[in-house]
C-alpha positions as CSV (number, residue, x, y, z in Angstrom):
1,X,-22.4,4.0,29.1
2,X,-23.4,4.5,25.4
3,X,-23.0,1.4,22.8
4,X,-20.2,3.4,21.1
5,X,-17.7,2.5,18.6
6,X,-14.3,4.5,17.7
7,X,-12.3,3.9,15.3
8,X,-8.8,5.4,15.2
9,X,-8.0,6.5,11.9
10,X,-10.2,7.0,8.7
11,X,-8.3,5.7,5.5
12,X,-9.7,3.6,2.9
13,X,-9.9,0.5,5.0
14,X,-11.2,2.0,7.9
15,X,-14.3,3.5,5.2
16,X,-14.4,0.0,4.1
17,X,-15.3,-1.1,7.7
18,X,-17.8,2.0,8.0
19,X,-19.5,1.1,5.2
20,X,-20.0,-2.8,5.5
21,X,-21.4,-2.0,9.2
22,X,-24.0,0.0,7.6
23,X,-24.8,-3.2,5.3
24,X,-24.5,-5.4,8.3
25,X,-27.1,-3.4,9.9
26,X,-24.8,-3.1,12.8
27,X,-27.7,-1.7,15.6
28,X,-25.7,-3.3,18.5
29,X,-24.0,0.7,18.4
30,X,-26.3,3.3,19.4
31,X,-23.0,5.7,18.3
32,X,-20.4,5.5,16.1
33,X,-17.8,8.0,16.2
34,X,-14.1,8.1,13.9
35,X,-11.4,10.3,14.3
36,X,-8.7,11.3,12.4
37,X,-5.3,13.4,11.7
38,X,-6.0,14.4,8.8
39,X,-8.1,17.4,7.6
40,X,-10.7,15.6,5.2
41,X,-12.7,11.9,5.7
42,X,-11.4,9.4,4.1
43,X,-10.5,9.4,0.5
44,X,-8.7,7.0,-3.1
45,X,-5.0,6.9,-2.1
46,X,-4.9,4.5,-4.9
47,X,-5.3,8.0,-6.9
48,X,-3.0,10.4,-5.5
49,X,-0.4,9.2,-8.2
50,X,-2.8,10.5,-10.5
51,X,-3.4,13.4,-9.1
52,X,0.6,14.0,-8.6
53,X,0.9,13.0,-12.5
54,X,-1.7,16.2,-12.7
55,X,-4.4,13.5,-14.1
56,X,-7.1,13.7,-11.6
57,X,-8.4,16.3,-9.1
58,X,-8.6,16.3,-5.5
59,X,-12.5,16.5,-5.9
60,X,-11.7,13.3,-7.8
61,X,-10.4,11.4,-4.7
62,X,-13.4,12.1,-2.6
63,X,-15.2,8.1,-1.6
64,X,-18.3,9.5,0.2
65,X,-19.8,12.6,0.6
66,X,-20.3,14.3,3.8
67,X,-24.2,13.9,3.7
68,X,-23.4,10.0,3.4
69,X,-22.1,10.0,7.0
70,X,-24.6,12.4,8.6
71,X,-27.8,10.1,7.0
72,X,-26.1,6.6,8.6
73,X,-25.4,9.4,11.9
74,X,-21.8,8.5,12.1
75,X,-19.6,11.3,13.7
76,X,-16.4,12.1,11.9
77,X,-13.8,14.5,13.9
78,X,-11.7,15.2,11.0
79,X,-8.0,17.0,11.8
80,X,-8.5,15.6,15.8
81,X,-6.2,12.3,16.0
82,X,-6.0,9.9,18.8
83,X,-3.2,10.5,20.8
84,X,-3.9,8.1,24.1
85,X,-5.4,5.1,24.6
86,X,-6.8,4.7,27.7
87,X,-7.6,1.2,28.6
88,X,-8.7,1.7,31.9
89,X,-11.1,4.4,31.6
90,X,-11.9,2.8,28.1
91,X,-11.8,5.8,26.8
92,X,-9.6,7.9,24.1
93,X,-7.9,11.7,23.8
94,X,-7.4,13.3,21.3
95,X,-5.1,16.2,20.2
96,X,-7.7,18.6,20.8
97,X,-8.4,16.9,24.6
98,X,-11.7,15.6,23.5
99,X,-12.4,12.5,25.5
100,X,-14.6,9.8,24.1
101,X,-15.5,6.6,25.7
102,X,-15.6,3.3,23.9
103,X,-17.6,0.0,24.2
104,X,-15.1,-1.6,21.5
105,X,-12.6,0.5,19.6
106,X,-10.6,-0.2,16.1
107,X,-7.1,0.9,15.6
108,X,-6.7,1.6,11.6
109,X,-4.1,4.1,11.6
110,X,-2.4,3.1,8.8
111,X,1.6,3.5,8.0
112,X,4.2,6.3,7.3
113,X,7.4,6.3,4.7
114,X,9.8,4.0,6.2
115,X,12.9,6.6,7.9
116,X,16.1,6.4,5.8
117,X,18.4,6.7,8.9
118,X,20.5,8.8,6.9
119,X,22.2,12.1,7.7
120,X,20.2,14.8,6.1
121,X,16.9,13.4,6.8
122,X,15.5,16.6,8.4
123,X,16.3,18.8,5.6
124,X,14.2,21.1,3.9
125,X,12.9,19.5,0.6
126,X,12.8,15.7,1.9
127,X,9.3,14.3,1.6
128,X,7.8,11.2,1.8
129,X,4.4,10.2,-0.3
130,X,1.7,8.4,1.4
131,X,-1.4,11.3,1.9
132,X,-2.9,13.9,0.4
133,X,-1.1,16.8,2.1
134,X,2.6,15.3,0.8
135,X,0.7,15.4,-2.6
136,X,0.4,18.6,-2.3
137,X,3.8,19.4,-1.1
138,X,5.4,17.6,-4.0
139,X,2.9,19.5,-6.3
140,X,4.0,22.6,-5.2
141,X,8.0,21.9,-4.9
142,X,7.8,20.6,-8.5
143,X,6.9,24.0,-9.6
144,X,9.7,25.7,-7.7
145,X,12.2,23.2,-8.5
146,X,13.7,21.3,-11.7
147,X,15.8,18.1,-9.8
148,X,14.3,15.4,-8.2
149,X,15.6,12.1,-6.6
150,X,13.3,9.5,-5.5
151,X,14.5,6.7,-2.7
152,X,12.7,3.4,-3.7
153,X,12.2,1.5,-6.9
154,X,8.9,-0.1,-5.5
155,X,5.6,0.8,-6.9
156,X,4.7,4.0,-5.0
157,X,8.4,4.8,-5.6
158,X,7.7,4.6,-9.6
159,X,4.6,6.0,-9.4
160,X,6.0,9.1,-7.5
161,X,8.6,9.7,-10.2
162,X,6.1,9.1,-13.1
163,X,4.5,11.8,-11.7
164,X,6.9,14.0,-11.0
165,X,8.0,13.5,-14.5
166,X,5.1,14.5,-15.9
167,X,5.2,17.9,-14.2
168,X,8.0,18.8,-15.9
169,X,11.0,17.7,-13.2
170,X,14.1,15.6,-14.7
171,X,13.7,12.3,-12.5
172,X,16.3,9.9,-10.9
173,X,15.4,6.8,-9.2
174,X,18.0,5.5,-7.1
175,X,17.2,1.5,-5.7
176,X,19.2,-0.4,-4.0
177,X,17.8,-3.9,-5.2
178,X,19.6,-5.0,-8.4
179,X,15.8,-4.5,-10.1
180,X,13.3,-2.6,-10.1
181,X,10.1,-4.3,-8.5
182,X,12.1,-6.7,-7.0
183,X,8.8,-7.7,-5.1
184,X,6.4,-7.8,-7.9
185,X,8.9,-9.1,-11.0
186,X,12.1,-11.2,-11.5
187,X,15.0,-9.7,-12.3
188,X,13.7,-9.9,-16.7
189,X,10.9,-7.9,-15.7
190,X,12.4,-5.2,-13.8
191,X,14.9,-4.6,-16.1
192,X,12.2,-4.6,-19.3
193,X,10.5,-1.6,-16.9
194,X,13.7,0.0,-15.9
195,X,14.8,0.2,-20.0
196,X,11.3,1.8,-20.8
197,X,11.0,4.3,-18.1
198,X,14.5,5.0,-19.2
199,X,13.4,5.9,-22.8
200,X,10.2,7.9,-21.5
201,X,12.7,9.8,-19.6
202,X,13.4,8.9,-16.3
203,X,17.2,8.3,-14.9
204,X,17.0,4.5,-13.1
205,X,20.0,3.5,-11.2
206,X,19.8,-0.2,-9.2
207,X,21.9,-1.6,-7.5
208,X,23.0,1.6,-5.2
209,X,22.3,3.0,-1.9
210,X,22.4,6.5,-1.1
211,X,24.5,7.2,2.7
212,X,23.8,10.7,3.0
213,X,21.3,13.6,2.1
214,X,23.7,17.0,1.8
215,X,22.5,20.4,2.4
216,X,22.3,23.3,5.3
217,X,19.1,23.6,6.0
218,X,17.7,23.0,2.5
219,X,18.8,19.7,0.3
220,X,21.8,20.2,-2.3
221,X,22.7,16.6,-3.3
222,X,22.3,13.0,-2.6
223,X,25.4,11.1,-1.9
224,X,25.3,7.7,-2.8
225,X,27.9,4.7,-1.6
226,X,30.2,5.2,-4.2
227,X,30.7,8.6,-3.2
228,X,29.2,9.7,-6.3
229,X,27.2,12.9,-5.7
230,X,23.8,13.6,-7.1
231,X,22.6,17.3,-7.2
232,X,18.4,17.6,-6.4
233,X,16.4,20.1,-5.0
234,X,14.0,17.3,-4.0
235,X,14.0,13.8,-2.1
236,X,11.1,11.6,-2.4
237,X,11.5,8.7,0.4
238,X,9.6,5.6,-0.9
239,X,11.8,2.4,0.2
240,X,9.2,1.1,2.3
241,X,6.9,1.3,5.3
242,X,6.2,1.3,9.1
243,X,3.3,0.4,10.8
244,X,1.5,3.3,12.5
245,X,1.4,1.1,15.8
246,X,2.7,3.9,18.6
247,X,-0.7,4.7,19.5
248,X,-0.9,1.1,21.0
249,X,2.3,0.3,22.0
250,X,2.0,3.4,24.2
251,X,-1.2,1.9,25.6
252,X,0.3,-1.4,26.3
253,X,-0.9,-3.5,23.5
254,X,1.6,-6.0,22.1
255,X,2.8,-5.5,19.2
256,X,6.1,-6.5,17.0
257,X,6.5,-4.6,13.7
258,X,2.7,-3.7,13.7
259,X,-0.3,-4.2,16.1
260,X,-0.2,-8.0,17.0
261,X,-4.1,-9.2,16.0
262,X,-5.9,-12.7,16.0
263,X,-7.8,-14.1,13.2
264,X,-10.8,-12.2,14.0
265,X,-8.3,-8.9,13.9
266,X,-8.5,-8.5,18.1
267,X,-5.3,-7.3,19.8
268,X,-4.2,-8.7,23.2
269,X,-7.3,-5.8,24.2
270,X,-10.6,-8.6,23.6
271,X,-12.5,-4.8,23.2
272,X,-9.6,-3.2,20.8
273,X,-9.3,-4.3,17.0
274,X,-6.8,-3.4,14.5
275,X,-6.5,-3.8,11.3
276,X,-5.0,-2.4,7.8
277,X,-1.4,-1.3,7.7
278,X,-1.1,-0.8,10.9
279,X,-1.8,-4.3,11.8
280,X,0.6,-7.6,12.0
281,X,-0.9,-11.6,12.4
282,X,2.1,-13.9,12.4
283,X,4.8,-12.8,11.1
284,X,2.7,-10.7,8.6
285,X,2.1,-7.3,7.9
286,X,-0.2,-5.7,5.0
287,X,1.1,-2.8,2.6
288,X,-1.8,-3.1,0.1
289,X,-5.3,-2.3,0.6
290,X,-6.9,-5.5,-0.7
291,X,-6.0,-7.4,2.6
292,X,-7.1,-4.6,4.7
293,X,-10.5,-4.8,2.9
294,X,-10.6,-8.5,3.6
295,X,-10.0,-7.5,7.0
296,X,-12.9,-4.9,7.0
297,X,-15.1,-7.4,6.0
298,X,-14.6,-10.3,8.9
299,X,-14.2,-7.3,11.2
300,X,-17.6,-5.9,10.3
301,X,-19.1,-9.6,10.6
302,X,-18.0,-9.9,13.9
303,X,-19.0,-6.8,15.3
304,X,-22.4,-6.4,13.8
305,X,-22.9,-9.8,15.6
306,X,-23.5,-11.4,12.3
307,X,-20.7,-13.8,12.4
308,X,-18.4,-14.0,15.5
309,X,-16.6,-16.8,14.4
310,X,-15.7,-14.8,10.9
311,X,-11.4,-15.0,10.6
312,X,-9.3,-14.1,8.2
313,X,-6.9,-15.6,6.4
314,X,-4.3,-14.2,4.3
315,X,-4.1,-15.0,0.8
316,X,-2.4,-14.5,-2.3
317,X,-2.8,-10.9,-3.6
318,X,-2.4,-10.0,-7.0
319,X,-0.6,-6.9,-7.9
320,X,-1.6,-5.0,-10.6
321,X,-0.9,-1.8,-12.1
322,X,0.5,0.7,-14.8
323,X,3.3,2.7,-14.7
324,X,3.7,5.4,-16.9
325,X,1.0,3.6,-19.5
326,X,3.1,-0.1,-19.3
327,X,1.1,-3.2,-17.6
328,X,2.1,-5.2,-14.9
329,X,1.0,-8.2,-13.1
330,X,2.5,-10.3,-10.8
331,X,0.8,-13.2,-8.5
332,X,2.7,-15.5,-6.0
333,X,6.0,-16.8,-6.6
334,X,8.0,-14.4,-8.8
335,X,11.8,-16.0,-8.2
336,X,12.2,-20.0,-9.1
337,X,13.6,-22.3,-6.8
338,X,15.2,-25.8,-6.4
339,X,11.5,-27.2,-6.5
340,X,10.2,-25.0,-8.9
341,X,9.9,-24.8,-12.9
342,X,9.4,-21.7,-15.2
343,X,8.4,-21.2,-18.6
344,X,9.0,-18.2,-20.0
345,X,7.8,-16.3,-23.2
346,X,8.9,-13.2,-24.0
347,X,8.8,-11.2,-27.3
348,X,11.4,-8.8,-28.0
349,X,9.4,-6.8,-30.9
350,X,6.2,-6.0,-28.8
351,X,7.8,-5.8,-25.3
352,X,5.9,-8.4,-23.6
353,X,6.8,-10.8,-21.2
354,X,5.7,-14.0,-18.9
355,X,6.9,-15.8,-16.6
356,X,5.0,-18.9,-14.6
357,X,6.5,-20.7,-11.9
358,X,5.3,-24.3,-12.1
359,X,5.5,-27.0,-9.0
360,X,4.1,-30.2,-8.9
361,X,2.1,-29.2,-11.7
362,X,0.2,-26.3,-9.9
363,X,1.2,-22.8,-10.9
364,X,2.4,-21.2,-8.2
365,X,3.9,-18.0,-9.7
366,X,3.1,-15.4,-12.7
367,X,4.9,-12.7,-13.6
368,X,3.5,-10.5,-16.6
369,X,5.2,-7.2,-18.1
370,X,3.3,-5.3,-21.3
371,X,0.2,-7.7,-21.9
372,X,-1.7,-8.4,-18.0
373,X,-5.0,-9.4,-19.6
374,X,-4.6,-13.2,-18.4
375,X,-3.2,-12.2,-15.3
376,X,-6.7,-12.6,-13.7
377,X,-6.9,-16.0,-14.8
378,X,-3.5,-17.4,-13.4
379,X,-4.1,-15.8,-9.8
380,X,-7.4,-17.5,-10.0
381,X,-5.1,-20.7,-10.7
382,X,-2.5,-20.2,-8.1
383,X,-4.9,-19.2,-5.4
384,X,-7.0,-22.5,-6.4
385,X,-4.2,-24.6,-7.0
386,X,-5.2,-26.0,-10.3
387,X,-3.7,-29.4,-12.0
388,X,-2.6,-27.6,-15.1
389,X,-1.5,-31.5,-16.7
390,X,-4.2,-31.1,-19.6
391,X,-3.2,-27.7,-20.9
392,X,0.4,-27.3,-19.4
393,X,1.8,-27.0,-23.1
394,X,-0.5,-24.1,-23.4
395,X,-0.4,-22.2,-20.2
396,X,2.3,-19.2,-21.7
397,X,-0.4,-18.6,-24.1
398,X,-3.1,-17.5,-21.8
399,X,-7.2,-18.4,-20.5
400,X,-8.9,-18.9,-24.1
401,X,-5.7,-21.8,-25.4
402,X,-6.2,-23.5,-21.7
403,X,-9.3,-23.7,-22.1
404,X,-9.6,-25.2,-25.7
405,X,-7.1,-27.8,-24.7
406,X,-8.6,-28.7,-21.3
């Protein structure tokens, strides 16, 4: 049989991969061959809120060109997923009923919108935002429609109701967390971002769960668990995510919430890898594409034969973004507990805000809302563990007052 390699799946971790194997020089494949559902390789997710927000183009999105593939003689089958595994064969099918035969195979099939479980669900006009093609469907609904609700006050919630927004739709964000966030900031921070998308125009209401989506065939209204009714022609579903991990439950892989992996990112299959969103180690699964690039780079270690003992470790990620033009950082702890300090500074005429969780004087914890420029420097504190003793009286004020007082 041919050295071959398939990968399952062809987002921005599984190019990752691709593209440190070609670093790694990985000649112990004499093929290497990656499917995927959808239509183009892969491209920046990271971007379709832009794109949504009608500030970037779907040209824009594009991470390698289709040349870049054919030089390295890598095999994409665009618009052909995997639909079997079979292990005993070692071989997968694929919508189509190609068959391709694998000497080790990687499973990076991502996730999907998390289901509601609500009546309604199936109607006409209820979307969810994760690729390009519901992009495009929101694109074209918000030029047909004026009313949209979006499920989810997390950040691809926001981000899908910033640019919604700014296509001209009047926005509501229902989440059922009493802040928005409630991952990335404490409950100051959510509410300074709630008041200010509130004044750029969105409607933010917390604390609520809808129960039901209304409508014959096509949505009318959301109704929420006070029985108040909200009228939309649109639903964006964005409270959460599942693991894409049918694919290897089917073929008898174990797996919990995701695709259960080792270290080195090998399922209970010693020939199958996973890795990305569709993967779980421990108790853990990943959402953000920082960890899956960590994973991409032990995976391509090992299997390029550079480093089979490579593993990876999870570690604290930093989240940082902008929504609708305001800063936000949060590392590590955002919530205080019994063993835990914070100090806080926060002025009211600017908008800014910090937070820093403090424990046996490490930092352990930053939250930062309208200034984020330090935020670097306190993940690189909390993921070191720093004694902050000689410039705790300074740390609210940032990297350069630290420093002078170190």
């Amino acid at each position: 049989m041919t050295n071959t390699l398939v990968i399952c799946g062809h987002g921005m971790v599984g190019q990752r991969l691709l593209e440190r194997l070609c670093e790694e020089h990985a000649s112990s494949f004499s093929r290497v061959v990656v499917f995927s559902g959808e239509p183009t390789p892969a491209y920046n997710r990271i971007l379709l809120s832009s794109l949504l927000a009608g500030e970037a183009s779907e040209d824009s999105l594009t991470l390698k060109p289709d040349d870049w593939f054919q030089q390295r003689g890598i095999e994409c089958r665009s618009g052909d997923p995997v639909t079997r595994i079979d292990r005993g064969a070692r071989e997968v099918i694929t919508a189509s009923g190609h068959r391709e035969r694998y000497s080790k195979l990687v499973i990076a099939t991502g996730s999907r919108s998390a289901s509601l479980g609500l009546p309604g669900e199936g109607l006409r006009g209820v979307v969810g935002f994760r690729d390009l093609r519901d992009t495009q469907t929101l694109i074209e609904l918000s030029q047909k429609h004026r009313r949209a609700v979006v499920i989810g006050g997390g950040f691809l919630g926001l981000e899908a109701a910033e640019g919604l927004r700014c296509r001209g739709m009047s926005v509501t964000v229902l989440h059922r967390s009493r802040h928005l966030l409630n991952r990335q900031l404490d409950r100051v921070g959510g509410t300074l971002l709630a008041e200010a998308l509130q004044q750029r125009g969105l409607t933010v209401r917390t604390g609520t769960t809808p129960i039901a989506l209304l409508g014959n065939q096509q949505l009318r209204a959301v109704q929420l668990d006070d029985e108040t009714l909200i009228s939309t022609d649109l639903v964006v579903v964005a409270a959460g995510i599942t693991p894409n991990a049918e694919l290897a439950r089917e073929a008898g892989l174990a797996c919990d919430r995701g695709i259960l992996v080792n270290h080195q990112m090998q399922t209970s299959d010693p020939d199958i890898y996973a890795l990305g969103e569709c993967c779980q180690l421990g108790r853990e699964t990943f959402g953000l594409v920082e960890p899956g690039y960590e994973q991409a780079e032990v995976l391509a270690r090992i299997l390029s034969g550079q480093d089979t003992h490579a593993r990876f470790e999870p570690s604290v990620i930093a989240t940082r973004l902008k929504i609708s033009g305001i800063p936000i950082f949060s590392s590590g702890q955002t919530e205080a507990d019994d063993n835990t300090e914070s100090v806080v500074w926060q002025d009211y005429e600017t908008n800014r805000y910090c937070r820093l969780m403090i424990r046996d004087q490490r930092l352990t914890g930053a939250v930062l809302f309208g200034e984020t420029s330090d935020g670097p420097w306190y993940h690189d504190r909390i993921r070191h563990a720093d004694d902050i003793t000689e410039y705790r009286a300074n740390l609210a004020f940032g990297k350069d007052y630290c420093n002078a007082a170190a």
